[in-house]
N, CA, C and O atoms as a MOPAC input file, in Angstrom:
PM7 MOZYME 1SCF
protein

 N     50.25700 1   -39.19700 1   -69.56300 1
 C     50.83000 1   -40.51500 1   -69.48600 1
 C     52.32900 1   -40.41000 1   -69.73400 1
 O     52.76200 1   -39.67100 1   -70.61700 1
 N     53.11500 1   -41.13800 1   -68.96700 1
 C     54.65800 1   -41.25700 1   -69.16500 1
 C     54.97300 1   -42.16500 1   -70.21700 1
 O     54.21300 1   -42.82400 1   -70.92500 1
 N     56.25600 1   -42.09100 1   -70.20500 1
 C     56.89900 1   -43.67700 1   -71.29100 1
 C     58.16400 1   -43.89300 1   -69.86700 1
 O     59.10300 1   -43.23600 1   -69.41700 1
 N     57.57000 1   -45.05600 1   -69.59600 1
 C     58.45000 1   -45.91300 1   -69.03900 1
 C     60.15100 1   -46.07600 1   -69.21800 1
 O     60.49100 1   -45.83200 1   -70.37500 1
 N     60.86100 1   -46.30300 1   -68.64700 1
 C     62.41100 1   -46.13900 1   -68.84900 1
 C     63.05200 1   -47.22900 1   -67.99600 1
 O     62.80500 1   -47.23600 1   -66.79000 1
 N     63.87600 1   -48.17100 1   -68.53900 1
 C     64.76500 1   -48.84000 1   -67.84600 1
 C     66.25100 1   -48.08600 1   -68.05500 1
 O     66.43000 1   -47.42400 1   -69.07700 1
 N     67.22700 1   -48.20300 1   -67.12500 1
 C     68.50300 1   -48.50300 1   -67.13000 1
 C     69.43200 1   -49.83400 1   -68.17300 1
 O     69.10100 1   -50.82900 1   -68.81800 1
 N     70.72200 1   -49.11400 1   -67.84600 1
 C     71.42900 1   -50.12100 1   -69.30900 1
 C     71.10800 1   -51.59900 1   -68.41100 1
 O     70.70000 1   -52.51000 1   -69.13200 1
 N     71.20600 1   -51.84100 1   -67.35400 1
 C     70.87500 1   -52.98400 1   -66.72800 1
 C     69.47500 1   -53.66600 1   -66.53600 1
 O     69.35400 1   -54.73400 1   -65.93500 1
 N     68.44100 1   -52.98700 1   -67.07900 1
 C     67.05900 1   -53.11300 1   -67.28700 1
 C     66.44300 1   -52.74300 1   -66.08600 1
 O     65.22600 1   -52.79000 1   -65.90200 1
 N     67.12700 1   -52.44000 1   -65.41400 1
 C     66.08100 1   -51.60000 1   -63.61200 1
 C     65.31000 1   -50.61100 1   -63.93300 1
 O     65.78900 1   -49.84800 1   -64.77100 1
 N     63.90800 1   -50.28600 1   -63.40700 1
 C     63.08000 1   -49.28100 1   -63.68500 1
 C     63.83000 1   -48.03200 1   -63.30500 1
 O     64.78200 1   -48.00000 1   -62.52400 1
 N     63.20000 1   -46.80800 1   -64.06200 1
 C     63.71000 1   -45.63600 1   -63.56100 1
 C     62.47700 1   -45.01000 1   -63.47200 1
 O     61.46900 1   -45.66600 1   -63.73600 1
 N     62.39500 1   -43.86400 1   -63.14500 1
 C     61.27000 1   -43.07400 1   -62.70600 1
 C     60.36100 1   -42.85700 1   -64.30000 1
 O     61.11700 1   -42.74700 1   -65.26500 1
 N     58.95700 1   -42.79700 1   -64.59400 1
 C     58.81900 1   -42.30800 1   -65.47800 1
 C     59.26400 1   -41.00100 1   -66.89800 1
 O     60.11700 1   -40.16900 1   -66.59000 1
 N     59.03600 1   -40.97300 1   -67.43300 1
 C     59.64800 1   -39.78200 1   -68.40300 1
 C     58.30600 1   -39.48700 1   -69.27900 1
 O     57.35900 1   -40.21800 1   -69.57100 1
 N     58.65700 1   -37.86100 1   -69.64200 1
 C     57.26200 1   -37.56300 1   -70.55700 1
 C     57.44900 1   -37.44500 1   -71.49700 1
 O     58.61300 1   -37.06000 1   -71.61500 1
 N     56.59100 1   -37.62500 1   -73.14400 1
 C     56.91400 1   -38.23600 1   -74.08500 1
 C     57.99400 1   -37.72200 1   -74.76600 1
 O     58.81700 1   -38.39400 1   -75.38600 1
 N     57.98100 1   -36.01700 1   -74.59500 1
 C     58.90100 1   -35.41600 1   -75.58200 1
 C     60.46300 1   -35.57000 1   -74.91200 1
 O     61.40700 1   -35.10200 1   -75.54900 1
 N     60.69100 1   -36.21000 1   -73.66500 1
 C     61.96500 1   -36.57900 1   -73.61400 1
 C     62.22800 1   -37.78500 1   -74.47300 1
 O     63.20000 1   -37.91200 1   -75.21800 1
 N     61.27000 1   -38.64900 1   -74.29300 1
 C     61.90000 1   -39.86700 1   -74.24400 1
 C     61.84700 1   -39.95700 1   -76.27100 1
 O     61.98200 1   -41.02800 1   -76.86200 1
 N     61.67900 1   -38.91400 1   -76.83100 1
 C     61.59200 1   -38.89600 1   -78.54100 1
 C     62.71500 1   -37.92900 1   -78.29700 1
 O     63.57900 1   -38.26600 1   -79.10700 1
 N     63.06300 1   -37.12000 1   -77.75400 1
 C     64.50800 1   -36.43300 1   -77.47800 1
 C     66.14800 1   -37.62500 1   -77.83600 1
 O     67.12400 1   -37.74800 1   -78.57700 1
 N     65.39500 1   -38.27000 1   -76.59900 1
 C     66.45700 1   -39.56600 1   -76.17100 1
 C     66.85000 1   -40.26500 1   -77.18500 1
 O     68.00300 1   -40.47600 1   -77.56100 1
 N     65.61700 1   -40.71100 1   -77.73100 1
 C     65.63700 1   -41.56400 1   -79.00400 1
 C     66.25300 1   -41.14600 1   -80.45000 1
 O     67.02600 1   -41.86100 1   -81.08800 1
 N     65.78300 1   -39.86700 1   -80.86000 1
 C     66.59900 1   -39.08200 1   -81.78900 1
 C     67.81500 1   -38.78500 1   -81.48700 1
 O     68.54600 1   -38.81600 1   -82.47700 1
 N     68.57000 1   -38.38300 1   -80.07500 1
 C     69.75100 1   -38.84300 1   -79.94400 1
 C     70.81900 1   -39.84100 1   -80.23100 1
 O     72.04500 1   -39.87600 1   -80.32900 1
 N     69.62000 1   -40.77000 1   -80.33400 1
 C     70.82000 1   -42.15800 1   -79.75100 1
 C     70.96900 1   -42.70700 1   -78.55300 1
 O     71.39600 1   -43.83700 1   -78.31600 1
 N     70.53100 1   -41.71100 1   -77.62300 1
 C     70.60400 1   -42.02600 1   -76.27400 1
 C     70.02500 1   -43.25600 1   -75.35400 1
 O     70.55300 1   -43.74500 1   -74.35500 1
 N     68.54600 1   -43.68200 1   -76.10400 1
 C     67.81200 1   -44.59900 1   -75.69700 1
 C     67.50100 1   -45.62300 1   -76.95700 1
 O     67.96700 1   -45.36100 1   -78.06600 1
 N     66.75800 1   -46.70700 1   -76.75600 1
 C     66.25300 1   -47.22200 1   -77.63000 1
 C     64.95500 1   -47.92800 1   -77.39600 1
 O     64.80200 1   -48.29600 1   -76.23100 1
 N     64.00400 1   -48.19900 1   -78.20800 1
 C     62.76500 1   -48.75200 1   -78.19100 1
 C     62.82400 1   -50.36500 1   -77.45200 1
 O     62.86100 1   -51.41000 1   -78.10100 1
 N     62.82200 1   -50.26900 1   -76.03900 1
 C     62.53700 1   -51.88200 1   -75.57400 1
 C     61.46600 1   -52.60000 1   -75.78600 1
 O     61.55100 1   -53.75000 1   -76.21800 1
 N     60.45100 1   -52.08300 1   -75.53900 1
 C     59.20900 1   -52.52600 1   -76.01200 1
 C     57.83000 1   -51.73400 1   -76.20300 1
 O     57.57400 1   -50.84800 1   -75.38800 1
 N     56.73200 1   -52.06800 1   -77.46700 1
 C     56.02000 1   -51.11900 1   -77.85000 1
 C     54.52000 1   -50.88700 1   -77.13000 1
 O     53.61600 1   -50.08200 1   -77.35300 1
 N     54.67300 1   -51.87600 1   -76.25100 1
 C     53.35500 1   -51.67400 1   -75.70200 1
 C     53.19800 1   -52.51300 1   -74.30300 1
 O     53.33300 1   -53.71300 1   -74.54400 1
 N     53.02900 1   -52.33300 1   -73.33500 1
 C     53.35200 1   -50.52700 1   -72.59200 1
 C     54.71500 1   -50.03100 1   -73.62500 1
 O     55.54500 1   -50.77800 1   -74.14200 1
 N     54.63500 1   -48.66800 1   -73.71200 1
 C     56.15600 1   -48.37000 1   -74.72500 1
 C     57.08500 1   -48.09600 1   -73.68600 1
 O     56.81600 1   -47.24700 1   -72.83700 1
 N     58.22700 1   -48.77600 1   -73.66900 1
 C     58.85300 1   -48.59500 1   -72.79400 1
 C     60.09200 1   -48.54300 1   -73.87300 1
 O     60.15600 1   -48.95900 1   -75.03000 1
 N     61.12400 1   -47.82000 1   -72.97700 1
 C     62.65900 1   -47.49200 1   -73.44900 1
 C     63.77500 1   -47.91100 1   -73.07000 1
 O     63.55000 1   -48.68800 1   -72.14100 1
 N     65.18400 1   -47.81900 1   -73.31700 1
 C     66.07800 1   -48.71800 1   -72.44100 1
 C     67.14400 1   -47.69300 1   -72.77500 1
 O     67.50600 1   -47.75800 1   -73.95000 1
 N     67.72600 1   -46.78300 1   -72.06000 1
 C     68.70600 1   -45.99200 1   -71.59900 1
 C     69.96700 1   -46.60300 1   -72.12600 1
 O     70.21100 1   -47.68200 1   -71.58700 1
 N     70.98100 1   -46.16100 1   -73.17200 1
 C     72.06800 1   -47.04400 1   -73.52600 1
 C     73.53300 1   -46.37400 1   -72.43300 1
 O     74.66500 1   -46.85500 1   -72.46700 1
 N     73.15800 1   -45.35000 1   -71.66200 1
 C     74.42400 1   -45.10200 1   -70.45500 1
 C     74.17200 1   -44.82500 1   -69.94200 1
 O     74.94200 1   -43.88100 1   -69.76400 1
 N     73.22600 1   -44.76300 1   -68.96600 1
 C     72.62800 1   -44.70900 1   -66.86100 1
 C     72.63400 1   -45.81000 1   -66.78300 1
 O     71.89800 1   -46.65200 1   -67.29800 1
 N     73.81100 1   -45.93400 1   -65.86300 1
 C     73.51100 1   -47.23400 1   -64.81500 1
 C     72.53700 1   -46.80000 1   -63.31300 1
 O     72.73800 1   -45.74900 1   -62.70500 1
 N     71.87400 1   -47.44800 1   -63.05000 1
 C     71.29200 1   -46.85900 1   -61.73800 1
 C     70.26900 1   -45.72800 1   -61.70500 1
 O     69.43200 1   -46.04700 1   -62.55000 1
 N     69.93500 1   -44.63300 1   -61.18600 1
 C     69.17300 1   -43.51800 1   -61.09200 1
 C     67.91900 1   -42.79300 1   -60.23900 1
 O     68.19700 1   -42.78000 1   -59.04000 1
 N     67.27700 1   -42.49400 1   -60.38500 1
 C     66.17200 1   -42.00100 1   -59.39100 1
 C     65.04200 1   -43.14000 1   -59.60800 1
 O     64.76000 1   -43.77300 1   -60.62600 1
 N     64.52200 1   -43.18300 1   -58.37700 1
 C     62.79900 1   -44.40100 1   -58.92300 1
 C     61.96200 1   -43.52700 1   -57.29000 1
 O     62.40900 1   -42.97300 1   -56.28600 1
 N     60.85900 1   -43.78100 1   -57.72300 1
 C     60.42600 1   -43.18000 1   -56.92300 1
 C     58.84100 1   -44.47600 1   -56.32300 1
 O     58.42800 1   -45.37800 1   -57.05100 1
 N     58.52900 1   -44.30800 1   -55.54000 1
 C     57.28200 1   -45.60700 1   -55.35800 1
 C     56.29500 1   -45.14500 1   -56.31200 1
 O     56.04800 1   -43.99400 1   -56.67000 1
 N     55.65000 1   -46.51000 1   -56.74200 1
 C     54.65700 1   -46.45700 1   -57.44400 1
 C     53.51400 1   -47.47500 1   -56.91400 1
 O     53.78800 1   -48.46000 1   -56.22800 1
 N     52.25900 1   -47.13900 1   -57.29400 1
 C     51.37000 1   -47.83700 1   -56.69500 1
 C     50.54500 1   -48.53300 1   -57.86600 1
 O     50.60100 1   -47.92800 1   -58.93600 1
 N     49.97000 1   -49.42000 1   -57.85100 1
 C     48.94700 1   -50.13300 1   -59.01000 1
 C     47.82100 1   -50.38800 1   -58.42800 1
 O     47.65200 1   -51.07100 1   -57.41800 1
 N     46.87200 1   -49.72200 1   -59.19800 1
 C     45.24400 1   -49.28800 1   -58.79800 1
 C     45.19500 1   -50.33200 1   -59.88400 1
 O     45.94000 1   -50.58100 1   -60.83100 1
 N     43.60300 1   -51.08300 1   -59.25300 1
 C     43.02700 1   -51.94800 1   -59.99700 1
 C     41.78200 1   -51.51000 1   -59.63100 1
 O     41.56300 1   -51.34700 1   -58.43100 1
 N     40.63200 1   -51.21200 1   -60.71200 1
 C     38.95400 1   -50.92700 1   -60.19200 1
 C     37.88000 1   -51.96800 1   -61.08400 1
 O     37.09300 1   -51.68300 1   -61.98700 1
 N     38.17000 1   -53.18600 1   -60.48500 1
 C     37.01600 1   -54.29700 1   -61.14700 1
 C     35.63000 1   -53.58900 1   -61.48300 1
 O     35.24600 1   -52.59400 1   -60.86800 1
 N     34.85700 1   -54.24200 1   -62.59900 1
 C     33.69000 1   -53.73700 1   -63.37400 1
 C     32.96700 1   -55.05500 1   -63.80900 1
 O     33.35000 1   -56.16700 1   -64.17200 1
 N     31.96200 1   -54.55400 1   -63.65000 1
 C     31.38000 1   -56.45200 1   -64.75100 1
 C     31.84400 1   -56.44900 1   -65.98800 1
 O     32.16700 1   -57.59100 1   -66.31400 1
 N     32.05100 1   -55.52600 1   -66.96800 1
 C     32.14900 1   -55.21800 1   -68.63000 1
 C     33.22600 1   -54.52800 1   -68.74500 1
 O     33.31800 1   -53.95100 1   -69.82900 1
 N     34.30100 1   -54.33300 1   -67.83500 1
 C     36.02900 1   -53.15000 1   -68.00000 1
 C     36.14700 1   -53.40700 1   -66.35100 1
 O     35.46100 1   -53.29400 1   -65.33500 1
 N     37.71100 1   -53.90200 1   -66.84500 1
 C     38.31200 1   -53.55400 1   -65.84600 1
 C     38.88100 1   -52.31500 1   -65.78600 1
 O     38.83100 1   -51.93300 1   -66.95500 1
 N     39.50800 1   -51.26200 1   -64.99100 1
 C     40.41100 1   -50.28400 1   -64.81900 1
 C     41.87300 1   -50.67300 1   -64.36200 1
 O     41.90800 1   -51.43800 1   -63.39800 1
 N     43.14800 1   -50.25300 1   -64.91800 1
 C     44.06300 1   -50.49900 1   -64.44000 1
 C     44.63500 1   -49.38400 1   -64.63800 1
 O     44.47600 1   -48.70400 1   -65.65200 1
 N     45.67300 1   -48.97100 1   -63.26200 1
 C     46.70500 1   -47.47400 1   -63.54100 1
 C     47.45100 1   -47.74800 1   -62.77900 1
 O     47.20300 1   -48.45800 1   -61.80500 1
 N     48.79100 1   -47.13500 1   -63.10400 1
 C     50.00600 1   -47.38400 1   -62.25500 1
 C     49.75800 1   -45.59800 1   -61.92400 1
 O     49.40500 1   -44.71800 1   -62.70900 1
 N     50.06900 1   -45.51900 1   -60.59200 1
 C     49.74000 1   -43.74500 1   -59.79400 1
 C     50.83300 1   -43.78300 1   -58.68800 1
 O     51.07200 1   -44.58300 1   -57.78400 1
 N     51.50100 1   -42.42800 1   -59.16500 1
 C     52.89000 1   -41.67200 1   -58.07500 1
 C     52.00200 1   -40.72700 1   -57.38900 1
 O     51.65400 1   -39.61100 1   -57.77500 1
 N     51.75300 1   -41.22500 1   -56.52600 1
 C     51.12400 1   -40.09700 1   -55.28200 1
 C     49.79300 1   -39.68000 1   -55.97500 1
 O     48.78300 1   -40.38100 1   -56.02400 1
 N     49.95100 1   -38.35100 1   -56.54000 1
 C     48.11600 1   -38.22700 1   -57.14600 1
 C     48.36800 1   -38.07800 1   -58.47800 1
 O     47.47500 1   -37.67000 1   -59.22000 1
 N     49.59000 1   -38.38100 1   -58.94100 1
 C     49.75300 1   -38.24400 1   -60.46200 1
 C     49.53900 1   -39.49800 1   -61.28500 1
 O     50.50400 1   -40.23900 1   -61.09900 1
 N     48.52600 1   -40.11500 1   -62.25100 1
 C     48.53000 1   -41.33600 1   -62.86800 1
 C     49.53600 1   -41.19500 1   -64.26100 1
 O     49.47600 1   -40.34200 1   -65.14600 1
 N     50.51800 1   -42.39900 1   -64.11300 1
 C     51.31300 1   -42.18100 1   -65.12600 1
 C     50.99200 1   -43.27900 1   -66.18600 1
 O     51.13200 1   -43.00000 1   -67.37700 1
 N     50.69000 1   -44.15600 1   -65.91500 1
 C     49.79400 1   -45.36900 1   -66.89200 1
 C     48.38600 1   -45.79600 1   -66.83600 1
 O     47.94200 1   -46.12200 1   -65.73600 1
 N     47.62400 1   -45.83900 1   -67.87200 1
 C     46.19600 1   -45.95100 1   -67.45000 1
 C     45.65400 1   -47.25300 1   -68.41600 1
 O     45.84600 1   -47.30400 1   -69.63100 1
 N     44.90700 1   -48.33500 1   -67.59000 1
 C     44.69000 1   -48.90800 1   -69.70500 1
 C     43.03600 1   -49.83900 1   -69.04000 1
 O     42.73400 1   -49.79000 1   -67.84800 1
 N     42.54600 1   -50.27800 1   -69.64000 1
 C     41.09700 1   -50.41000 1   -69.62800 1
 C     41.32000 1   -51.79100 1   -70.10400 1
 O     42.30700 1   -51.97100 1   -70.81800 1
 N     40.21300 1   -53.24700 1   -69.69400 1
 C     40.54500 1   -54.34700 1   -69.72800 1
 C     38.76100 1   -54.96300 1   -70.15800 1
 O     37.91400 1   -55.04900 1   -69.27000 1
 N     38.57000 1   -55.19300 1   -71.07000 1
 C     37.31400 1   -55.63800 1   -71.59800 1
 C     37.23900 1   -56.68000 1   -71.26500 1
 O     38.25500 1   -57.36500 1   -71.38200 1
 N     35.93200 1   -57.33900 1   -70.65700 1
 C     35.75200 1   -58.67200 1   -70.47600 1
 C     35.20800 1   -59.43000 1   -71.75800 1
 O     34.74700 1   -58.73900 1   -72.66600 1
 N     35.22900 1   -60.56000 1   -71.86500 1
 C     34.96000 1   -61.10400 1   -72.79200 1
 C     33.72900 1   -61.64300 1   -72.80100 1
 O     33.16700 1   -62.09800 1   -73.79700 1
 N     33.11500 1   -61.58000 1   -71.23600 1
 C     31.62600 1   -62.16900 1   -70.99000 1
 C     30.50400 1   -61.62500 1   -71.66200 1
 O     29.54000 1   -62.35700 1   -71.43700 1
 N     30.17900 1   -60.61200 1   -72.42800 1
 C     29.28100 1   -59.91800 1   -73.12600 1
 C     29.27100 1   -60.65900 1   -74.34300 1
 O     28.45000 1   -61.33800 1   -74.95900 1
 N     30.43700 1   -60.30800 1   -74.48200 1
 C     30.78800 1   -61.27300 1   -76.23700 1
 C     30.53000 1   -62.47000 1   -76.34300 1
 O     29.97100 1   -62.65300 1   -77.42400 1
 N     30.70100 1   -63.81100 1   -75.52100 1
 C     30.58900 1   -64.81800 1   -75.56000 1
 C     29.02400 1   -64.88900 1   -75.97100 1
 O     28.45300 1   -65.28400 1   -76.98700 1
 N     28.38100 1   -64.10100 1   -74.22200 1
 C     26.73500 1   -64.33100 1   -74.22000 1
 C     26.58000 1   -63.99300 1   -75.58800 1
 O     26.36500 1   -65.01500 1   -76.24000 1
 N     26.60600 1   -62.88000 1   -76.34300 1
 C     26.21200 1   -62.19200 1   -77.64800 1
 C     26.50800 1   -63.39800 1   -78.70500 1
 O     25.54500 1   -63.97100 1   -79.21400 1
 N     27.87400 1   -63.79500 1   -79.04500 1
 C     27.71600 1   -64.91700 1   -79.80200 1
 C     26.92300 1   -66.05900 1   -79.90300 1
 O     26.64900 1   -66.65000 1   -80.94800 1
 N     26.32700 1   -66.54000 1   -78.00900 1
 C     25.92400 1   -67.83800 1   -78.06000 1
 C     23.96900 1   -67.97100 1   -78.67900 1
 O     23.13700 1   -68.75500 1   -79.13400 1
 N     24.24400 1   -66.15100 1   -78.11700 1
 C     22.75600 1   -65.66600 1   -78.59200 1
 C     22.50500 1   -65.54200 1   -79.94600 1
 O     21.37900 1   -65.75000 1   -80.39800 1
 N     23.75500 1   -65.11700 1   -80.86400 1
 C     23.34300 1   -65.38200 1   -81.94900 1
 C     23.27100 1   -66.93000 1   -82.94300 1
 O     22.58900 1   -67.20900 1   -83.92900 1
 N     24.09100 1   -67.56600 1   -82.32800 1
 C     24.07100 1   -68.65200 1   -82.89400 1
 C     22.95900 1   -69.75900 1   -82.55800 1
 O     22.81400 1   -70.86200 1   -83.08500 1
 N     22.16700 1   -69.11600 1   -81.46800 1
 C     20.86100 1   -69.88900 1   -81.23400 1
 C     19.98100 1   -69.45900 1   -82.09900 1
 O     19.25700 1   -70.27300 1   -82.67100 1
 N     19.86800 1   -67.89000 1   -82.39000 1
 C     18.96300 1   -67.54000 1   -83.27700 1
 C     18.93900 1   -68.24000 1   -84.91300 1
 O     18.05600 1   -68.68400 1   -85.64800 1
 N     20.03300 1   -68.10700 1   -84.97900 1
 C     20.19400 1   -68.56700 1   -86.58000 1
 C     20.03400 1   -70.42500 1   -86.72300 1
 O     19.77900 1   -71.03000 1   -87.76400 1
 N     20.20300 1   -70.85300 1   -85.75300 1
 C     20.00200 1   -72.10800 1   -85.75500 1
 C     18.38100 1   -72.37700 1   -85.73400 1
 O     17.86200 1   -73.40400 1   -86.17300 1
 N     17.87400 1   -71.58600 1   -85.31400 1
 C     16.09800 1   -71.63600 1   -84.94600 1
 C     15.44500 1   -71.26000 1   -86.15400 1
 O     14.32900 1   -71.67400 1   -86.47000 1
 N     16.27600 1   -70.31700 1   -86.96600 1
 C     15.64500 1   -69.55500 1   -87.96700 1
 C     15.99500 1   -70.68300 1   -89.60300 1
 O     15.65400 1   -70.41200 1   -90.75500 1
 N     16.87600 1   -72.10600 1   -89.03700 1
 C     17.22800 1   -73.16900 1   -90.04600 1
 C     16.64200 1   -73.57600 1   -89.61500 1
 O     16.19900 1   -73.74800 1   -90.75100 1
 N     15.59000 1   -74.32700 1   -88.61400 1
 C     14.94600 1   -75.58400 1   -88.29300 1
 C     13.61400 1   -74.79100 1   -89.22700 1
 O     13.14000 1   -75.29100 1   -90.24600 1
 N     13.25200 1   -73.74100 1   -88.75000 1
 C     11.94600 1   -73.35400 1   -88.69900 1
 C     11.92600 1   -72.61500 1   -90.16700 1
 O     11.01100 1   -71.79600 1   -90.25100 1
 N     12.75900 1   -72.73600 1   -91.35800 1
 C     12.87500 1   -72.14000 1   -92.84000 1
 C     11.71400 1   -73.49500 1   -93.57200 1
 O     11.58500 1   -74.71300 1   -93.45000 1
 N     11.08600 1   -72.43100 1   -94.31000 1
 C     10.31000 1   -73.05600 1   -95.44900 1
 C      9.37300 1   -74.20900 1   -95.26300 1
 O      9.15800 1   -75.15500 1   -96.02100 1
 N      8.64800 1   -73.80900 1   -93.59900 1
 C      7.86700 1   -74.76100 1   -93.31300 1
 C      6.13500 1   -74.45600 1   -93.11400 1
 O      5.16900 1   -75.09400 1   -92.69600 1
 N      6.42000 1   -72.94300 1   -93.74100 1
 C      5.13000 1   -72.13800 1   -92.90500 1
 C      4.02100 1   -72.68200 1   -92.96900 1
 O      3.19800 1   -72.95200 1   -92.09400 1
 N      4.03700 1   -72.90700 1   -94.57100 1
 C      2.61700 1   -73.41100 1   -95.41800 1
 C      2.55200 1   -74.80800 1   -96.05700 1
 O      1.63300 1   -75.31700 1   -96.69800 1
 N      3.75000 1   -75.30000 1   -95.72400 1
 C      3.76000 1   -76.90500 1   -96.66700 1
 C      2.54500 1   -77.76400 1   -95.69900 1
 O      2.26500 1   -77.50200 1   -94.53000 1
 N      2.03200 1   -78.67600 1   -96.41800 1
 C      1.12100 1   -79.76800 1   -95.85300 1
 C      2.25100 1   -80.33600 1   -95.10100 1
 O      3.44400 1   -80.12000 1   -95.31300 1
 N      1.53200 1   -81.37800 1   -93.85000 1
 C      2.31000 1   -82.54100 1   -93.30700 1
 C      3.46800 1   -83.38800 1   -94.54500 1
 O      4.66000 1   -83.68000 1   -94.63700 1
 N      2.57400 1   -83.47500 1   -95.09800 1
 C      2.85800 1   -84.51900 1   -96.52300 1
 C      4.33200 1   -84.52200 1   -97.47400 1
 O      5.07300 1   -85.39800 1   -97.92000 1
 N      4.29000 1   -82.95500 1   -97.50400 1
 C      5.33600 1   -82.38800 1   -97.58100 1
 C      6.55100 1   -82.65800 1   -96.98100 1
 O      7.55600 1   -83.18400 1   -97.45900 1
 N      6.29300 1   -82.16000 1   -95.68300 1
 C      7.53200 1   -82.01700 1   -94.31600 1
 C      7.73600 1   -83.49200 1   -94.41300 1
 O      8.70200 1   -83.75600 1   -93.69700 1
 N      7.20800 1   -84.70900 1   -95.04200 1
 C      7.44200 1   -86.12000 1   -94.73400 1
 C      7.09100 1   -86.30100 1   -93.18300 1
 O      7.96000 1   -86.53000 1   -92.34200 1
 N      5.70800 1   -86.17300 1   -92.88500 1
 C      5.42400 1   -86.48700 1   -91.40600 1
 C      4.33600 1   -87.66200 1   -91.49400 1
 O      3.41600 1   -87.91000 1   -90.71400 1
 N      4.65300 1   -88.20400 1   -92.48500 1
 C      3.76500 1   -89.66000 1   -92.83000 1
 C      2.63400 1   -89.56700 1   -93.41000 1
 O      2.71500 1   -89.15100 1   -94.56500 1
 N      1.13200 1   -89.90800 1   -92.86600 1
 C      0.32000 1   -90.09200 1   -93.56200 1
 C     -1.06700 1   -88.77900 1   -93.40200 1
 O     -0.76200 1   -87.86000 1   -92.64200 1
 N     -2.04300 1   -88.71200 1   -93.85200 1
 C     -3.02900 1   -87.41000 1   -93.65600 1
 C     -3.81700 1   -87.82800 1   -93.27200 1
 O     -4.79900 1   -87.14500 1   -92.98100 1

């Protein structure tokens, strides 16, 4: 995986691999633009090399796939969880526990008990 690089003007530049861009940084040369995607910001290239990049997307019922790919090289990769499992799972549990309050401490009481009127 690369770390991303803008120019002092914020234009993409071609990817970089990590131990430059901690080179750069211990220099002085770059600085931390943002931490996630981690990207960097070049404090003197104006302009520079970029090369095409492509963005693969591979839909899933339960993960998405996402990668940014230079020809056959993937330089960003990141995985996208759906939230539809979780929901169902919550709504499933909160039916259970609701069933398991109606139906508490009724096993063995008489009618009489439960207040269901008369015997």
């Amino acid at each position: 995986m690369g770390v991303f690089v803008l120019d002092k003007n914020k234009k993409p530049l071609n990817p970089t691999h990590p131990a430059r861009a901690r080179k750069w940084l211990k220099s002085g040369r770059a600085k931390v633009f943002k931490r996630f995607p981690f990207t960097i910001i070049l404090q003197d290239v104006e302009g520079g090399e970029t090369n095409d990049c492509q963005l693969k997307i591979d839909p899933g019922s339960k993960t998405t796939g996402i990668a940014i790919v230079q020809g056959n090289r993937v330089i960003w990769g990141a995985e996208l969880i759906h939230r539809g499992q979780q929901i169902r799972d919550a709504l499933t549990s909160r039916r259970q526990l609701r069933r398991g309050r109606r139906n508490r401490k009724t096993r063995y009481c008489s009618p009489l008990e439960r207040g269901w009127g008369w015997v």
